[in-house]
C-alpha positions as a LaTeX table, in Angstrom:
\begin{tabular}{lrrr}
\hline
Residue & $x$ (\AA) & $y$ (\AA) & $z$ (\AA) \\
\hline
Unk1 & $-19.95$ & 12.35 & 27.68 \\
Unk2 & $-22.70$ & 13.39 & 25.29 \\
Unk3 & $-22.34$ & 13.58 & 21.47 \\
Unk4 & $-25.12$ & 12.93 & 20.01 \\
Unk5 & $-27.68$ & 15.76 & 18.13 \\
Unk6 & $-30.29$ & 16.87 & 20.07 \\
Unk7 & $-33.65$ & 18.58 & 18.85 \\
Unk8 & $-33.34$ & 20.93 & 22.90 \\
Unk9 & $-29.64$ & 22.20 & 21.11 \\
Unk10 & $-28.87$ & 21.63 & 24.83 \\
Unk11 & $-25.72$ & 18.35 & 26.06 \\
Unk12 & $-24.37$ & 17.59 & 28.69 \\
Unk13 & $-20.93$ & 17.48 & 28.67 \\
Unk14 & $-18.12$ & 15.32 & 31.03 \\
Unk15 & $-18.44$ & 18.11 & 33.42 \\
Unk16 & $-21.88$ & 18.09 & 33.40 \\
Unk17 & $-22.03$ & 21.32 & 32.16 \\
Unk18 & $-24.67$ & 22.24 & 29.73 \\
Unk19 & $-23.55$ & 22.41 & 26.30 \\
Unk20 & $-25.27$ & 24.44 & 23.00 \\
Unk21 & $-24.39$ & 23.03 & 19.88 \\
Unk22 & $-25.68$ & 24.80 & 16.46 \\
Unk23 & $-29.44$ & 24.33 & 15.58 \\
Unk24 & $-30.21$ & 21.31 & 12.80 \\
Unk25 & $-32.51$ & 22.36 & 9.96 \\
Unk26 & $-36.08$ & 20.51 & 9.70 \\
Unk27 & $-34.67$ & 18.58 & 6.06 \\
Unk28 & $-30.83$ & 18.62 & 7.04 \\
Unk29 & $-28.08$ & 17.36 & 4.47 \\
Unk30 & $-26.13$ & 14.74 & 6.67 \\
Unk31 & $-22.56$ & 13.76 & 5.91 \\
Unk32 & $-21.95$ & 9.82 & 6.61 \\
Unk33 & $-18.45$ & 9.26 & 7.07 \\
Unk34 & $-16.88$ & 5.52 & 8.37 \\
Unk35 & $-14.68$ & 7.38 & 10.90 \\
Unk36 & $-11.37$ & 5.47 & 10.58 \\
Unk37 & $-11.53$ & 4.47 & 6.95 \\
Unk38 & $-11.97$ & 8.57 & 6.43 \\
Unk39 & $-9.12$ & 9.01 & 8.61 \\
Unk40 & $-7.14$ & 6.73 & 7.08 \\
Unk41 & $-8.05$ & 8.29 & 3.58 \\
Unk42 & $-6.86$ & 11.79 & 4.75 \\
Unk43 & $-3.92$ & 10.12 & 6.17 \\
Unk44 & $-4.10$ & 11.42 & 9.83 \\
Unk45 & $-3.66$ & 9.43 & 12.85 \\
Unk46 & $-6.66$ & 10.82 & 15.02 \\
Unk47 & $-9.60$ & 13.39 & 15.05 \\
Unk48 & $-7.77$ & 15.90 & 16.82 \\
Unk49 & $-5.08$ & 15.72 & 13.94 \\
Unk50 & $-7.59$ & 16.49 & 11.06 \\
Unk51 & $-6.87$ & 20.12 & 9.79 \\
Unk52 & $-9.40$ & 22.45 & 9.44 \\
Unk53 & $-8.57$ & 22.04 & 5.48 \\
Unk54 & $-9.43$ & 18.49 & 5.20 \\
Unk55 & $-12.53$ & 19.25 & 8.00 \\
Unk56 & $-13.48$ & 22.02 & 5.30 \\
Unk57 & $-13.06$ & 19.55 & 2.14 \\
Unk58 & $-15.38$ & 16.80 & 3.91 \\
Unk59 & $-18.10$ & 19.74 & 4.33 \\
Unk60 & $-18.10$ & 20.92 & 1.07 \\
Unk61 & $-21.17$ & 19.11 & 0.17 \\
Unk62 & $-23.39$ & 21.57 & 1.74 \\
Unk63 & $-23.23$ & 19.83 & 5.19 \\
Unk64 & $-25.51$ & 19.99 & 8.39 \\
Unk65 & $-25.10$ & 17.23 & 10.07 \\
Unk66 & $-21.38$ & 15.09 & 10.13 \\
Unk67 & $-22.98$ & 11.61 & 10.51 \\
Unk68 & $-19.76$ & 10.13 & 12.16 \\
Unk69 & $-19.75$ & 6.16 & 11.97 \\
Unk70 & $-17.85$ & 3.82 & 14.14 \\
Unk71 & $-16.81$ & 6.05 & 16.56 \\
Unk72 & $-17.21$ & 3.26 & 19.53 \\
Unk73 & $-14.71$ & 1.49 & 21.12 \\
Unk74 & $-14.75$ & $-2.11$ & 19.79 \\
Unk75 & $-13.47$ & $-5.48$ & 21.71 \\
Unk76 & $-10.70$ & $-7.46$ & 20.35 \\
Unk77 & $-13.50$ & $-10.18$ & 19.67 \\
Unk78 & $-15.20$ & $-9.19$ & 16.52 \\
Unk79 & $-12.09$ & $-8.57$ & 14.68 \\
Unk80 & $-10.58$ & $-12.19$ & 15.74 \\
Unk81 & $-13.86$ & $-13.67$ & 14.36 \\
Unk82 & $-13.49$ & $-12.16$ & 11.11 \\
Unk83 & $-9.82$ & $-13.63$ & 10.88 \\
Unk84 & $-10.52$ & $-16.67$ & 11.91 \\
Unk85 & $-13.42$ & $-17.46$ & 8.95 \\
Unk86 & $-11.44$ & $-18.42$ & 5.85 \\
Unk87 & $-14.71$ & $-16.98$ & 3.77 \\
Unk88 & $-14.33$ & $-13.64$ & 5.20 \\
Unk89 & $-10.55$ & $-13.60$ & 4.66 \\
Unk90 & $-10.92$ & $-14.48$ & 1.38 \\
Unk91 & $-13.55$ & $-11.68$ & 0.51 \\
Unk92 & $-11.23$ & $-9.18$ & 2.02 \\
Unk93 & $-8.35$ & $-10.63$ & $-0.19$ \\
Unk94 & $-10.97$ & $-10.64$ & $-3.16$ \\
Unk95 & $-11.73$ & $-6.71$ & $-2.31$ \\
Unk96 & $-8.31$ & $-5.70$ & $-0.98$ \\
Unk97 & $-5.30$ & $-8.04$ & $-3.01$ \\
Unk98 & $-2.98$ & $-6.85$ & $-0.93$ \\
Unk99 & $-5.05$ & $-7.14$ & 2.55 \\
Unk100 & $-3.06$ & $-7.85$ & 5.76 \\
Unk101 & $-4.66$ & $-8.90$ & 9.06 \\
Unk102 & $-3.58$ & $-4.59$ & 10.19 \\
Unk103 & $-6.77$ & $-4.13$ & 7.68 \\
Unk104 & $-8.95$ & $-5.65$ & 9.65 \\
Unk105 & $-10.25$ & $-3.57$ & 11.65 \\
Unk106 & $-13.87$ & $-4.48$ & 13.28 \\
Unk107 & $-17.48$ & $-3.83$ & 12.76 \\
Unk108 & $-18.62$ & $-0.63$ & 13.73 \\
Unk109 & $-22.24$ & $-2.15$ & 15.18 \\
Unk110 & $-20.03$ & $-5.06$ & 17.32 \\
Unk111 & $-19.56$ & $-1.94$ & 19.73 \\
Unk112 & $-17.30$ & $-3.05$ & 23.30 \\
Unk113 & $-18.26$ & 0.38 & 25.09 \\
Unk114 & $-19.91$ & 3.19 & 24.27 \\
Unk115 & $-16.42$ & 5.46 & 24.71 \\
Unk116 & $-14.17$ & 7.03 & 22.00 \\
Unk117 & $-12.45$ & 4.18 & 20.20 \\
Unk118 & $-8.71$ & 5.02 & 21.55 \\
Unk119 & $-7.63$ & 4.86 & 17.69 \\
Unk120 & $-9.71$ & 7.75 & 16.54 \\
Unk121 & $-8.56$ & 9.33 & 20.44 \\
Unk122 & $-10.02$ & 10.05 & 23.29 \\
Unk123 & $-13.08$ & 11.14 & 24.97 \\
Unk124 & $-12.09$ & 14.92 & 25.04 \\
Unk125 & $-10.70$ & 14.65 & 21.28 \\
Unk126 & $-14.14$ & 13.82 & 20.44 \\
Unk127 & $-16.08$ & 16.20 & 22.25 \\
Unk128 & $-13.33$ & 18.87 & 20.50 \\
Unk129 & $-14.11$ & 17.42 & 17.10 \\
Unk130 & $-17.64$ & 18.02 & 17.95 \\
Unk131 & $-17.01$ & 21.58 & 19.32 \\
Unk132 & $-14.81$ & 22.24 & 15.76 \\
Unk133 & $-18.20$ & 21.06 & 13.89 \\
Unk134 & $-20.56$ & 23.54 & 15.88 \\
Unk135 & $-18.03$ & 26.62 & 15.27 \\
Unk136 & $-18.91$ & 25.51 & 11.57 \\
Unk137 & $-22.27$ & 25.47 & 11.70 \\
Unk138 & $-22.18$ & 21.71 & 11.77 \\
Unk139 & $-23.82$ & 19.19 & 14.23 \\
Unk140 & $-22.44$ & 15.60 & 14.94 \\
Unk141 & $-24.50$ & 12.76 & 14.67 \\
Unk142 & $-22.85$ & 9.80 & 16.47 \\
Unk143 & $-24.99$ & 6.03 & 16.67 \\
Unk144 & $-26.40$ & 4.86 & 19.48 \\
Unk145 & $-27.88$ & 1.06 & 18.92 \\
Unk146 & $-28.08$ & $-0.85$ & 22.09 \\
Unk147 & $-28.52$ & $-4.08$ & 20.18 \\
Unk148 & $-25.26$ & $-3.57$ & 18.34 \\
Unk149 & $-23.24$ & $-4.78$ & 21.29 \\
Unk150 & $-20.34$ & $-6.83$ & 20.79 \\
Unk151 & $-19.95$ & $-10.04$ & 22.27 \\
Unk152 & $-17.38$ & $-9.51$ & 24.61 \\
Unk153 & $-18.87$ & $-6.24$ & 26.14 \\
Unk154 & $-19.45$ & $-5.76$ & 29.32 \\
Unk155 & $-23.47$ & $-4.95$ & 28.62 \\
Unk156 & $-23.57$ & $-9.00$ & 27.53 \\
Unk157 & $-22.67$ & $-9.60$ & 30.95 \\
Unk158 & $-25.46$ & $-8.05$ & 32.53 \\
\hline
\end{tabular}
């Protein structure tokens, strides 16, 4: 599944169907939003449960382009590694007095597969987020850093 912006305005979708998605200016105004610490802010459980008022109060700022962070699945090992290193525990404590290990939640560059993480949904929930955005006038701008793998993906393996 294709997300990502592209200067043809032409995707590809699951189907393999050709998608159009709205046009990007030549000096856009992108929108960079940590996808689950935004979700968790607006207190819904997944992209498909963000109303179109809280879509509209993110884009308020004149957006073009949603920038949408940490989208990826992640592997269970990056978060373990964090837990496990007393120094990083106690900066989260330092930042967070309250923190529990449920607020650790993973890099978003140690990336397992490049899939929907299942906590923001699922494939099609992000390709209808994306869909939402275009109807807006709005492109999505998703990361795509092969050298941000995590260590237990399956492209370490190879």
């Amino acid at each position: 599944l294709a997300c990502a912006c592209s200067t043809d305005n032409i995707l590809m979708s699951e189907s393999h169907e050709p998608v159009n998605h709205c046009p990007i200016p030549e000096h856009p105004t992108i929108l960079l939003l940590n996808s689950r610490p935004w979700l968790y802010d607006i207190q819904v459980a997944k992209l498909r449960d963000v109303s179109d008022d809280q879509l509209d109060a993110a884009l308020s700022v004149g957006t073009d382009v949603l920038w949408l962070q940490g989208c990826w699945q992640l592997g269970p090992y990056g978060r373990q590694h964090d837990l496990a290193d007393p120094g990083r525990c106690q900066h989260f404590r330092h930042c967070l007095p309250d923190f529990t290990e449920d607020d650790c939640i993973g890099s978003p560059y140690a990336v397992h597969e490049y899939l929907c993480n299942p906590t923001l949904g699922t494939e099609e929930d992000l390709a209808k987020f994306r869909q939402r955005l275009a109807a807006k006038g709005v492109a999505l701008m998703v990361d795509f850093v092969p050298n941000h793998m995590a260590r237990d993906s399956p492209w370490t393996e190879k």
